[in-house]
N, C-alpha and C positions, 0 to 999 in steps of 0.2 A: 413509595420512593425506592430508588434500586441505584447501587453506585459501585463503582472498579473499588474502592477503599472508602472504611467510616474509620476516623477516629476520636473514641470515645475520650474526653475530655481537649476542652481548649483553652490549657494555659498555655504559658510560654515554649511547654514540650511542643503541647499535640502540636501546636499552631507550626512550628518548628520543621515538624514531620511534614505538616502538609503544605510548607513553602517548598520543602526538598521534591516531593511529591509530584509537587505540581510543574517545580522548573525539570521535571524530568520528562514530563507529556501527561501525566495523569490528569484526566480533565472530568471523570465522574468521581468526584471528591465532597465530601463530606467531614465537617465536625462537630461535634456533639457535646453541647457544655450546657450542664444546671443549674450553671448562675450565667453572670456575663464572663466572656473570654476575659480571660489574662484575668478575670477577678477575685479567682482564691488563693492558693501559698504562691502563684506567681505576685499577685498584687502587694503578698508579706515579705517578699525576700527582701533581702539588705540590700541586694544588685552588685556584692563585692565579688569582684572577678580578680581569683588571684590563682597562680601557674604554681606554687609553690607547695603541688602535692604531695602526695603522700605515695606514687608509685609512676615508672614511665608512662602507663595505658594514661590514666588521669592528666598528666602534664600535656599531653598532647594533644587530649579533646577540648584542653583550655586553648591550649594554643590554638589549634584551629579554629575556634568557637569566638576568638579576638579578633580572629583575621574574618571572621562569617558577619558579627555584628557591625565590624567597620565597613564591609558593605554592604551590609544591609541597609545602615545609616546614609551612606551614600547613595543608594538607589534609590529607595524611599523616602529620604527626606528626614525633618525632626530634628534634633538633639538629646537623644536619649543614652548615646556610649560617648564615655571618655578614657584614654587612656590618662593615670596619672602617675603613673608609678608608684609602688607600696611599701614599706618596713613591716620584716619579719625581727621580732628580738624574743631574746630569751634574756631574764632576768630573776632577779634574786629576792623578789616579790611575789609570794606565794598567790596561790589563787584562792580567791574570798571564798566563804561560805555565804549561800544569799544567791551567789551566781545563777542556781538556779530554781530560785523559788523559797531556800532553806531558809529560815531565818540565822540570822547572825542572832549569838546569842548576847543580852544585856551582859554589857559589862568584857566584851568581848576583847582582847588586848587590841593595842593599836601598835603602829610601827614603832620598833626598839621595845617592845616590852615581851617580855618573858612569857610565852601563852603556858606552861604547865609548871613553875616554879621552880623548872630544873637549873636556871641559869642558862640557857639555851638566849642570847641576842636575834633579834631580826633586822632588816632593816636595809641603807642604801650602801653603809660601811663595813654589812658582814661578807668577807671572803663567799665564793658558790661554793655551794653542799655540793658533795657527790650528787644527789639529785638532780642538781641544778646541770651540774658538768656531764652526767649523763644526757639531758636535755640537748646540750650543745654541743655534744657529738653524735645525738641522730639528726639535730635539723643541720648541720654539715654535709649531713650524709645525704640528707633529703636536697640540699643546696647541688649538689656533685650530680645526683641524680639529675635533677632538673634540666642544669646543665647539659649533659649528656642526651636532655632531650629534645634541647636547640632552641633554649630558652636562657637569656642571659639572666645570670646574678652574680650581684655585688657582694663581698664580704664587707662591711662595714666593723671597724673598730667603734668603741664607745664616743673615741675622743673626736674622730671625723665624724661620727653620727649627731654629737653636740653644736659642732662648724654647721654643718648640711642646714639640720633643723634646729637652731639653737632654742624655740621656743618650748623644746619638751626636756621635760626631766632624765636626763640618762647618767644621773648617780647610779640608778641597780641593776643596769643593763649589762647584764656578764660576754653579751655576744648581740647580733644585729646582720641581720641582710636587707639588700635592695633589689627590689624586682623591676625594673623601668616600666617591661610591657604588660602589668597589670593596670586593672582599669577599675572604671565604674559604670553602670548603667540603672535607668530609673527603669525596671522590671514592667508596670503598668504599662509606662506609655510604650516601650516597644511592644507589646503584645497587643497594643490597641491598634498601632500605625502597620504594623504586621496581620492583623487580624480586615483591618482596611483593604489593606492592597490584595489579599486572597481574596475577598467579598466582588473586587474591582478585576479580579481575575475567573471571575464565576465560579468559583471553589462555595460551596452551601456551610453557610455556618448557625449553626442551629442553637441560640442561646435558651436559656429558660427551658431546656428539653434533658431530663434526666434519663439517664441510657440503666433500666433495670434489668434487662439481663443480655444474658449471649444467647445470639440463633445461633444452634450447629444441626448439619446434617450427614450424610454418609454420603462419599466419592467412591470412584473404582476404587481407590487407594487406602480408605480408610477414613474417620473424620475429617467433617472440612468446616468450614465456618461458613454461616449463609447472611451474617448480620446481626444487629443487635435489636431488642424491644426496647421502646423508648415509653413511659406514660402516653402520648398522642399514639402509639402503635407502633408496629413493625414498620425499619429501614431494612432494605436487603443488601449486602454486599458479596463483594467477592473476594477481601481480607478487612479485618479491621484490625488497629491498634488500637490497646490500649493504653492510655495517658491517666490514670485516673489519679495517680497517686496513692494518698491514704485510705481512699475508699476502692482500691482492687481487689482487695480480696475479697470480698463478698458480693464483687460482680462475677467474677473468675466459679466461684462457686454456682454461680447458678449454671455454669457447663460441668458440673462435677470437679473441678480442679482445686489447688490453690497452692498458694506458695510464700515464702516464706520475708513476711513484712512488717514492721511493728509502725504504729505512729507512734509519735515522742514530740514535746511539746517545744519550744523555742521563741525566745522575746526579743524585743527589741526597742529601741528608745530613742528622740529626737530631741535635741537640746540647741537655744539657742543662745550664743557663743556673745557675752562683754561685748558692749560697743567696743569698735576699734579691732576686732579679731575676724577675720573672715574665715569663715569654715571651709571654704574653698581653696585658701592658703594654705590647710592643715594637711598634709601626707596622709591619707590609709595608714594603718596600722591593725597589725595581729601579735598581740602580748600571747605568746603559745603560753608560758610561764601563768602570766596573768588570769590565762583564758576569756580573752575579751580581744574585739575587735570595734575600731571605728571606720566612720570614712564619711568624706562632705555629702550631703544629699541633699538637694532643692532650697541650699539656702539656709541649713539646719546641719549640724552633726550627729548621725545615725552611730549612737552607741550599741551592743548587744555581745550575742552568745550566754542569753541566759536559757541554757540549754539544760531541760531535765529529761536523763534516760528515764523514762518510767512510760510503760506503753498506756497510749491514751485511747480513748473514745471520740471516735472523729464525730460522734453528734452530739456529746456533748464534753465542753471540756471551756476552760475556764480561757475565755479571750483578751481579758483586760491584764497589762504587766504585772506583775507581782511585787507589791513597794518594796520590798527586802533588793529585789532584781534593782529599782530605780534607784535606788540609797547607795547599793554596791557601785552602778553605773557610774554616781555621779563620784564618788569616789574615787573611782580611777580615772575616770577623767580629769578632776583638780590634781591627781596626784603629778601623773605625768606630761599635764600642760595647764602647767599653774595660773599662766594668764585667764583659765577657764573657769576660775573663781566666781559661782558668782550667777552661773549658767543657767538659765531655767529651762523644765521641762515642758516641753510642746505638746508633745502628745508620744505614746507609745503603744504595742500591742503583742499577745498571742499569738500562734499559729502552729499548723503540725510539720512535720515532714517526716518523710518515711526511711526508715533505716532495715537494712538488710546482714545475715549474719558477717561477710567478710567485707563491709562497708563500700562493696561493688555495685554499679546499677544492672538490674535486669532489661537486657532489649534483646532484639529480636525471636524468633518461632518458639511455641511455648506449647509444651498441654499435648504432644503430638496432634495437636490438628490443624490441618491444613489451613493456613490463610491466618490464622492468627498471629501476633504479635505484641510482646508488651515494652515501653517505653518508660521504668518507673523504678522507685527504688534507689534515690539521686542522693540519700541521705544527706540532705541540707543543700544540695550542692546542683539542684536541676536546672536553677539558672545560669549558674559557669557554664554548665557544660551544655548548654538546649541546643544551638545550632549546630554541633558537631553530633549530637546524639541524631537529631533531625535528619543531616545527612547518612550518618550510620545507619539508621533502622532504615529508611528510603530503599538502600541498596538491600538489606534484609527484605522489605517488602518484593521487590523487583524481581528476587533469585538474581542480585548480581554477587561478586562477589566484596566481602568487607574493604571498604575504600576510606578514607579522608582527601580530598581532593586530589582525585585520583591515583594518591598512592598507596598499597597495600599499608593494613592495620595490622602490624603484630601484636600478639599478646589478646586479641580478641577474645578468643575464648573463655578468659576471666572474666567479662561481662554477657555472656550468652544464658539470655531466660534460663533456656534448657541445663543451665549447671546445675538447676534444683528440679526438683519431680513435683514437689508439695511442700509444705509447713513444715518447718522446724523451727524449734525451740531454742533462741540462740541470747544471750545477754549485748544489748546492745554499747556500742562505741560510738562517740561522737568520731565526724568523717575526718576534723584537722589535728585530732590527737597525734603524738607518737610513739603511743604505744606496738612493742613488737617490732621499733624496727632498726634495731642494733644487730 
């Protein structure tokens, strides 16, 4: 088999890339996935699509990426994206131990009591810590910014955040924003109705086929990429992307290469919400403070951000929630929507994603060699941003120059492969922290 472009893996990236790909005229296309498309960290994500990053490059591939899913839903068909608009708050409600896997220790205080005997109060009625106030003068700053990136947000006081949604608790809410044009999307089914329409467009999608290593060969000019080996044998190309995620780096090596990626593990939870409450009623929400996020899914309320930095082994690593994680979960969610008293859990799980040292993704030309490219490195965050990335690498692949619907991309070079040569050794950050940005 021989194709213009292979890209190795098809979840919501690859699949991404090769819808850009293909409405561009590429028509020997290829993608290459080991399990079924859209069915590993695509099929884990939460689907929470929120603009309220962490820097202008990121606000904008969301932004675009809102406006890419809306039509894509429209063209194709489905109901897999919803805009619903989201709350960001910061609050005066520490973030649990447990969150990510730790246990909360027996006997551990609860709200208003004193955790180390200093006489230190906690609670809905203590004044912000400088900690706290530190917090709400960088997610200001990150609000200003966003802004600036032609994305509306709301300041919300506590007392109109109480009016809005009167059903949540906002005694400890020190500060609060609204984002209208974030949304939600069921990650699976677009990558199935997507993975559809390229199959219906003669785009080869190759499920059950694991891509183990990279062809390269020698051009006038220096290495070039000739394709990847797959278990059934050699596909040949004339660029591939890679999309693999957690397992790049040890494809990347078998061309001699590598670069710098950790997996880290992250949970997530489905709770179904007291007769008489529809989850679909409920607002998105991101307790930065809290370190937790929710939002309606299928029916259910998708709680998570049981996020642990600790680099994992993508073959093997522990898939099922962590009860400490579910215990925390359920926790904040009676705390601050009390009617959720009561809530049972559905089902929950596992999964990895890949984080990088300055919490940027790696896309386009990598490895000096020709025809390569890599799409990866989303830290947590591949499905916000997949059809904006989709279109970015497209034009990487193409030799155009970096576009988002057809307007130049500044700040690009903050996510170009090439910022890194190889592997290094970096401590990782989760991607919606705020850390660093005072």
């Amino acid at each position: 088999m021989a194709f213009d472009v292979v890209i190795a893996g098809g979840g919501i990236v690859g699949l991404q890339v090769a819808w850009h790909l293909r409405e561009a005229g590429i028509r020997r296309l290829a993608v290459i996935e080991k399990g079924a498309a859209g069915g590993g960290a695509t099929a884990h994500g939460a689907g929470f699509l929120s603009h309220f990053t962490w820097n202008p490059l990121d606000a904008r591939l969301v932004r675009r990426s809102t406006e890419l899913y809306a039509l894509q839903q429209r063209e194709l068909g489905g109901s897999f994206f919803r805009v619903t608009g989201s709350y960001v708050l910061a609050t005066r409600t520490p973030a649990e131990e447990g969150r990510g896997g730790s246990p909360v220790p027996a006997g551990a205080p609860g709200e208003g009591e004193d955790p180390d005997g200093a006489g230190r109060a906690s609670g809905p009625d203590v004044e912000a810590s400088p900690d706290v106030e530190a917090t709400v003068r960088r997610l200001a700053a990150r609000a200003a910014m966003v802004r600036e990136a032609g994305v509306e947000v709301h300041d919300v006081a506590p007392a109109e955040g109480a009016a809005a949604v009167p059903g949540w608790n906002w005694d400890d809410v020190a500060a609060a924003w609204f984002v209208p044009a974030d949304g939600t999307l069921l990650p699976a089914e677009a990558a199935r109705i997507l993975a559809e329409r390229l199959r219906q467009r003669d785009v080869k999608i190759l499920e059950g086929t694991a891509v183990r290593e990279l062809a390269t060969g020698r051009g006038s000019r220096g290495p070039v990429v000739a394709g990847v080996r797959t278990a059934e044998g050699p596909v040949a190309a004339d660029a591939v992307v890679v999309a693999t995620g957690v397992w790049t780096r040890p494809l990347l090596q078998t061309a001699g290469l590598d670069t710098p990626l950790k997996p880290y593990r992250t949970q997530l939870s489905f709770w179904a919400l007291p007769e008489g409450l529809d989850p679909a009623a409920v607002p998105p929400l991101h307790d930065v403070t809290g370190e937790y996020y929710w939002l309606p899914r299928e029916g259910l309320l998708a709680v998570g951000d049981g996020t642990q930095l600790v680099e994992q082994d993508p073959e093997a690593f522990r898939r099922e929630p962590d009860p400490e994680f579910l215990e925390a979960c359920r926790r904040r969610l009676e705390h601050r929507l009390p009617a959720a008293r009561g809530a049972e859990l559905v089902r929950g799980w596992a999964h990895l994603c890949d984080a990088t040292p300055d919490r940027r993704p790696l896309l386009g030309p990598y490895g000096g060699i020709q025809g390569l490219h890599l799409a990866v490195g989303f830290n947590g965050f591949g499905v916000m941003r997949a059809p904006a990335v989709g279109e970015l690498v497209a034009r990487f692949v193409l030799g155009e120059e970096p576009a988002l619907d057809g307007h130049p991309l500044e700040g690009v070079d903050a996510v170009r492969a090439d910022r890194f040569s190889g592997f290094v050794d970096f401590p990782m950050a989760q991607g919606f922290n705020t850390a660093g940005e005072e």
